[in-house]
N, CA, C and O of each residue as an XYZ file, in Angstrom:
444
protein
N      48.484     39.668    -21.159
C      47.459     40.057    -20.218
C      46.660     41.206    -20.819
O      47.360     41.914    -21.543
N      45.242     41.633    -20.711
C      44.516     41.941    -20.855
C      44.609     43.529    -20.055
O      45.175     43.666    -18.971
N      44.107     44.393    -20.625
C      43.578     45.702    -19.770
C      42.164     46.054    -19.754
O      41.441     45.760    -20.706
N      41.534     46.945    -18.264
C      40.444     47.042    -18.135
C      40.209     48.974    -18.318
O      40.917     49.868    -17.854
N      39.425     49.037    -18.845
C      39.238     50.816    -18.293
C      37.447     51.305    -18.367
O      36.514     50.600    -18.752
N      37.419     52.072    -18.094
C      36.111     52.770    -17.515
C      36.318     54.451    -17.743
O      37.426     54.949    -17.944
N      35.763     54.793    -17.714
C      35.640     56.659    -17.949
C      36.125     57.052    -16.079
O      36.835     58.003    -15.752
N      35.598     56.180    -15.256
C      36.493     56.481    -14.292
C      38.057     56.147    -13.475
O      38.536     56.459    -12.385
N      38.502     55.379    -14.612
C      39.688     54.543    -13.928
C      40.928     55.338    -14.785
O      41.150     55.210    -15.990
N      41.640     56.159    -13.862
C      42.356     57.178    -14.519
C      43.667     56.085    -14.949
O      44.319     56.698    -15.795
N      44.194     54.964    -14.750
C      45.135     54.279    -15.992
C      44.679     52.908    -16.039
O      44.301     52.385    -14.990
N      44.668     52.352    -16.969
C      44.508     50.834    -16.973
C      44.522     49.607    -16.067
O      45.517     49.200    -15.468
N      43.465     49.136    -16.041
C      43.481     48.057    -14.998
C      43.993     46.489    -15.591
O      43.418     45.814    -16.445
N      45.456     46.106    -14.729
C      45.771     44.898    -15.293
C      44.335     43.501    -15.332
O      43.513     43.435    -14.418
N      44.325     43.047    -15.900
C      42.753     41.871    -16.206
C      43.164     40.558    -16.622
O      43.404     40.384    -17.817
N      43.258     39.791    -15.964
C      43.262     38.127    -16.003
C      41.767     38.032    -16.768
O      40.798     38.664    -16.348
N      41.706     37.087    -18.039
C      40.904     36.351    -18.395
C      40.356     35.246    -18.191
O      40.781     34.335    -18.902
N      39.294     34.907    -17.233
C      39.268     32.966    -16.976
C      38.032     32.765    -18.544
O      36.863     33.146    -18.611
N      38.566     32.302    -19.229
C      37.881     31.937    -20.320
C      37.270     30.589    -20.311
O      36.068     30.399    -20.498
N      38.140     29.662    -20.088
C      37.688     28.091    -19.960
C      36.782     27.708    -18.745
O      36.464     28.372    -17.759
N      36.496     26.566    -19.080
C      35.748     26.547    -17.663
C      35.967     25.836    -16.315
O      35.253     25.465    -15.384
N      37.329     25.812    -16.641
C      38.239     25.621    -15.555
C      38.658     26.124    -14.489
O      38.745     25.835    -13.295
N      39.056     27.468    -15.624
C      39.687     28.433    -14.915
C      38.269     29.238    -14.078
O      38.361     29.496    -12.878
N      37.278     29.504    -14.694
C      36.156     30.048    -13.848
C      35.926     29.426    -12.574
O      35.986     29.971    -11.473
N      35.636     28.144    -12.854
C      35.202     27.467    -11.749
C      36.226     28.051    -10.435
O      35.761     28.417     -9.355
N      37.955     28.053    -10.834
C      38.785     28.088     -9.693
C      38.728     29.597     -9.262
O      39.090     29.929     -8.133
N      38.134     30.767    -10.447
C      37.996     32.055    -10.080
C      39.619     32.643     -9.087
O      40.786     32.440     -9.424
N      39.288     33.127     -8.275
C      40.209     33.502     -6.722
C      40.480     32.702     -6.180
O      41.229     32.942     -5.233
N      40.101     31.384     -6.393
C      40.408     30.588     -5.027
C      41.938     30.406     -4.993
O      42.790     30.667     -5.842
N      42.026     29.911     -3.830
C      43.941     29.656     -3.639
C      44.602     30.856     -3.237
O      45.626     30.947     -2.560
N      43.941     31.720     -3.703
C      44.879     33.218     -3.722
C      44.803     34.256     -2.323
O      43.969     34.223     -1.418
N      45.943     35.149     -2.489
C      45.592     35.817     -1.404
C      45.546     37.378     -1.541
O      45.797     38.283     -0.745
N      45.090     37.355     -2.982
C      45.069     38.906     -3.389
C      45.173     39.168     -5.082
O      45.829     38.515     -5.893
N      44.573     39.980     -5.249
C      44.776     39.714     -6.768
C      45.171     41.481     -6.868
O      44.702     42.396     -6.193
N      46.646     41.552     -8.448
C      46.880     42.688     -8.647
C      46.201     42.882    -10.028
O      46.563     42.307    -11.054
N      44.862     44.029     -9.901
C      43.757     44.361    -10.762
C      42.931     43.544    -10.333
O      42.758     43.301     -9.139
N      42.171     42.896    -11.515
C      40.343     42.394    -11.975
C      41.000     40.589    -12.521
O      42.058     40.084    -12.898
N      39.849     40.251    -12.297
C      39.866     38.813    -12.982
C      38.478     39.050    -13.582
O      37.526     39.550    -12.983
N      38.502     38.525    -15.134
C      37.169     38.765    -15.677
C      36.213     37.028    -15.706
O      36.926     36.315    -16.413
N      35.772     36.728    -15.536
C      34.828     35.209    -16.091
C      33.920     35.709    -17.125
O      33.163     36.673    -17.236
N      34.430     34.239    -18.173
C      33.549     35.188    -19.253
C      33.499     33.385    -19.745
O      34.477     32.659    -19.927
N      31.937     32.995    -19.874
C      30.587     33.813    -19.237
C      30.811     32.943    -18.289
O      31.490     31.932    -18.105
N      29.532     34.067    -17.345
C      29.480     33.363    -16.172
C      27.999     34.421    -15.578
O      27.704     35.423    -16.229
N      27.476     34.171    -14.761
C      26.133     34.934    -14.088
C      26.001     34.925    -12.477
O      25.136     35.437    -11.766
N      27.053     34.234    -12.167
C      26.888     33.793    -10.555
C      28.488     33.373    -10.339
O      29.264     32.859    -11.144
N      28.699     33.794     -8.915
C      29.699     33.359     -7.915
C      29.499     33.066     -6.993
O      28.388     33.091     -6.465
N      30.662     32.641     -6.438
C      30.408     32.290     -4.699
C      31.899     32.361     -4.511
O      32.820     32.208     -5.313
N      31.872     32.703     -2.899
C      33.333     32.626     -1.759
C      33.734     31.614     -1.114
O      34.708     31.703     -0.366
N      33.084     30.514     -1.279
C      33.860     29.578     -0.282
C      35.017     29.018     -0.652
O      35.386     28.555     -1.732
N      35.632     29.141      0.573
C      37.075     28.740      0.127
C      37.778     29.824      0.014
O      38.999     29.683      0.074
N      37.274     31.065     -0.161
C      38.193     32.281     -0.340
C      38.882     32.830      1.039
O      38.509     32.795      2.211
N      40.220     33.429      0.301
C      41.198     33.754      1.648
C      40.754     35.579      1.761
O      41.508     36.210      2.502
N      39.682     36.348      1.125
C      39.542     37.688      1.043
C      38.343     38.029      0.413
O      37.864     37.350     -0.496
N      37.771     39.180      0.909
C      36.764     39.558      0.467
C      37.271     39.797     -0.945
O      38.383     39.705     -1.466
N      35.953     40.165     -1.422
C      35.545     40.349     -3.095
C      34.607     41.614     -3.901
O      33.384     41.553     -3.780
N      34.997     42.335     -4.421
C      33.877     43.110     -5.164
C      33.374     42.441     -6.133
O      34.261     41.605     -6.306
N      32.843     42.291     -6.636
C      32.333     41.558     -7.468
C      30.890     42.736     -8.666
O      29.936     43.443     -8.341
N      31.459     42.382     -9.912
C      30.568     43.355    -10.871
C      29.609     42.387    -12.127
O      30.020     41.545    -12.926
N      28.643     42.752    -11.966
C      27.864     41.440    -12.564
C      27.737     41.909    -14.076
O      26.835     42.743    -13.999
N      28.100     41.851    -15.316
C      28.088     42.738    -16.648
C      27.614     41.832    -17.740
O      27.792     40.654    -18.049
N      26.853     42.984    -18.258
C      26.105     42.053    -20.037
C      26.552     41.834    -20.615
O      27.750     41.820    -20.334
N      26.274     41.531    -21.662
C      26.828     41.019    -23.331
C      27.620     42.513    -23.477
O      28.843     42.406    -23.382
N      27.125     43.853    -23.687
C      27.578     45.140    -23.864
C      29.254     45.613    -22.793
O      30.142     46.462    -22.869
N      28.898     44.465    -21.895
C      29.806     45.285    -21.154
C      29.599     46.201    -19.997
O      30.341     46.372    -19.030
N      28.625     46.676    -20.233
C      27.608     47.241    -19.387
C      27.311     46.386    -18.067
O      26.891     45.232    -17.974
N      27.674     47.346    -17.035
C      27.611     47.277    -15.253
C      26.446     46.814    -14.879
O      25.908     47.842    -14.468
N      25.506     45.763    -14.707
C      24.360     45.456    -14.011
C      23.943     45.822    -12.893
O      22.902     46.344    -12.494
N      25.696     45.192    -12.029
C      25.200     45.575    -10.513
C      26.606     45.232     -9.530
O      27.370     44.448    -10.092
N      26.864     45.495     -8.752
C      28.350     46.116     -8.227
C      28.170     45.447     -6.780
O      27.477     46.163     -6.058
N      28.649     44.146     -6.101
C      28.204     43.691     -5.105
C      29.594     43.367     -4.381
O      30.391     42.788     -5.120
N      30.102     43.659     -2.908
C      30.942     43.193     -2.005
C      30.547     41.945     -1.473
O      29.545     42.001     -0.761
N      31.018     40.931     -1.612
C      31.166     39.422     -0.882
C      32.123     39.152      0.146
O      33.343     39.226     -0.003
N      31.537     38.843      1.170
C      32.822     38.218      2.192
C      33.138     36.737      1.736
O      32.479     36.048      0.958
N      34.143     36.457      2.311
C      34.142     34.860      2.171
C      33.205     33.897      3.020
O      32.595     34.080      4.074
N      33.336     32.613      2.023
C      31.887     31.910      2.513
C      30.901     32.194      2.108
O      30.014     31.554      2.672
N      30.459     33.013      1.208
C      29.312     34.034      0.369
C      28.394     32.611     -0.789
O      29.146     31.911     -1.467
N      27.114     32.394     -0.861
C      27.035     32.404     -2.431
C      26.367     33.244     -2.864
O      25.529     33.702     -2.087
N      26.444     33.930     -4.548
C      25.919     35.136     -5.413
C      24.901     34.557     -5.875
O      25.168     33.472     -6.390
N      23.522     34.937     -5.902
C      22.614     34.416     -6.702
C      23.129     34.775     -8.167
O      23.934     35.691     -8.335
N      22.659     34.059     -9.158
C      22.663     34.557    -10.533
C      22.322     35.817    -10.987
O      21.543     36.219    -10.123
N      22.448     36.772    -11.906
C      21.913     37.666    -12.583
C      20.908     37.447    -13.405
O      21.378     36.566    -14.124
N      19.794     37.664    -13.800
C      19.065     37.852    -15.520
C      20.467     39.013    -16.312
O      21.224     39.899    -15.915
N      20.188     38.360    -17.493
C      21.122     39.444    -18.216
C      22.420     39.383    -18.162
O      23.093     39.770    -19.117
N      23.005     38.865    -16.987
C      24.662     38.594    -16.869
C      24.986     37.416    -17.559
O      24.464     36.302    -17.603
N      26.164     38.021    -18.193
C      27.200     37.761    -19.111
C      28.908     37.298    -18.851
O      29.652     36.473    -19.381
N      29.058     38.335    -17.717
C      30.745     38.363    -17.472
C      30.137     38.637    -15.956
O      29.089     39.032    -15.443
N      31.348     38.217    -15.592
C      31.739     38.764    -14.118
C      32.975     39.114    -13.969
O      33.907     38.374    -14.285
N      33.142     40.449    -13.399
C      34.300     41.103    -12.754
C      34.356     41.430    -11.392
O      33.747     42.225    -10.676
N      35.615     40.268    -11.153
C      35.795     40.235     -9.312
C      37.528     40.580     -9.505
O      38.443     40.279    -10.272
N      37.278     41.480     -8.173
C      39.022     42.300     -7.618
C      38.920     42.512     -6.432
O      37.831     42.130     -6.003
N      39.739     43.074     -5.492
C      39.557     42.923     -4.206
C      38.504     43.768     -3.285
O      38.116     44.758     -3.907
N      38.108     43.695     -2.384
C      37.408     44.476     -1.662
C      37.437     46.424     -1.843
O      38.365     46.990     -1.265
N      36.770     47.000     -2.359
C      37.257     48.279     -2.148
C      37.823     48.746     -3.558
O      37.750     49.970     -3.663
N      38.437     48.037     -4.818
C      38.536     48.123     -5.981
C      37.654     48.849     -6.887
O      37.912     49.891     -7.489
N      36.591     48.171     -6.907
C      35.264     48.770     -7.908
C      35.051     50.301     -7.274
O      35.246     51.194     -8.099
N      34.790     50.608     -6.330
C      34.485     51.733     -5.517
C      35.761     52.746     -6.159
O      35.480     53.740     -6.828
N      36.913     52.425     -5.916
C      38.415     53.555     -6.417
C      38.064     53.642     -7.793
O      38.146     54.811     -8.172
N      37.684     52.813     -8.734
C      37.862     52.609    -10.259
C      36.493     53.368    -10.918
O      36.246     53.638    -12.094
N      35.814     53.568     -9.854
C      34.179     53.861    -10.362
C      33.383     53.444    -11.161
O      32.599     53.941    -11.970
N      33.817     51.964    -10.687
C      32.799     51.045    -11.733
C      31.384     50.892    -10.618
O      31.393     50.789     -9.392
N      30.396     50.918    -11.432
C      29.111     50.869    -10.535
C      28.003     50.470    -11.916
O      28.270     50.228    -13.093
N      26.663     50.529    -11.173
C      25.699     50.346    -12.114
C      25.626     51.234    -13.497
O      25.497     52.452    -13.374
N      25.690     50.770    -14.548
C      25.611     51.273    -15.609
C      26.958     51.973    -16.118
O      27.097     52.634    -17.147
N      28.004     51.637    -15.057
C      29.344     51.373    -16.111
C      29.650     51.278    -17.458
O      28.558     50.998    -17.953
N      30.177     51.317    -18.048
C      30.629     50.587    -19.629
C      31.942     50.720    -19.379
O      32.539     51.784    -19.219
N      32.695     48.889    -19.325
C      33.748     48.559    -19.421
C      34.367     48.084    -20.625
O      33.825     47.543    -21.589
N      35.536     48.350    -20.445
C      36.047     48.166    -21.924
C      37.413     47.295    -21.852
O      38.393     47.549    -21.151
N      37.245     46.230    -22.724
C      38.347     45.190    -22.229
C      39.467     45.495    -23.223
O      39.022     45.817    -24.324
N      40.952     45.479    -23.124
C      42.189     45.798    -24.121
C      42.836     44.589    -24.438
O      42.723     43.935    -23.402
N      43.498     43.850    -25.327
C      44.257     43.003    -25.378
C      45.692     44.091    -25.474
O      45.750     45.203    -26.000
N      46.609     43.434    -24.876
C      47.871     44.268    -24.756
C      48.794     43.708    -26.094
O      49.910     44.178    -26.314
């Protein structure tokens, strides 16, 4: 598993990779909570339906770099980004504790 960090996230955030495009497509669904971030890589757009929980959701470039930092309820769809690359979704209230926001720079770890 993967680690996430930020200049504001005082220890490592555990990070699921959906790399394939399998695994993107299924994102959160099924679940009823996730412990840390799930990254989609690539990806420019989400949606909630079908989800059992809200979502933060962080829309990020090629750099890594924070675009834009959006809460989804379920039942939601995300328009696309220009410029998005990855998406980082964790639970409601996550991004906000971790201080990921616009113009972030995240940094992904292989463990």
């Amino acid at each position: 598993m993967a680690m996430l960090t930020t200049p504001g996230i005082p220890a490592p955030v555990p990070l699921e990779v959906a790399a394939s495009a399998r695994a993107r497509r299924r994102g959160l669904l099924g679940r009823d909570g996730i412990d840390g971030a799930l990254l989609l890589s690539p990806a420019a757009a989400v949606h909630t339906l079908g989800m059992r929980f809200a979502i933060d959701v962080a829309y990020v470039d090629r750099k890594f770099r924070v675009l834009a930092v959006r809460t989804m309820k379920p039942g939601r769809m995300g328009w696309p980004r220009p410029r998005s690359r990855h998406i980082l979704e964790a639970e409601a209230g996550a991004m906000e504790r971790w201080g990921v926001r616009r113009g972030t720079h995240l940094t992904v770890h292989d463990r």
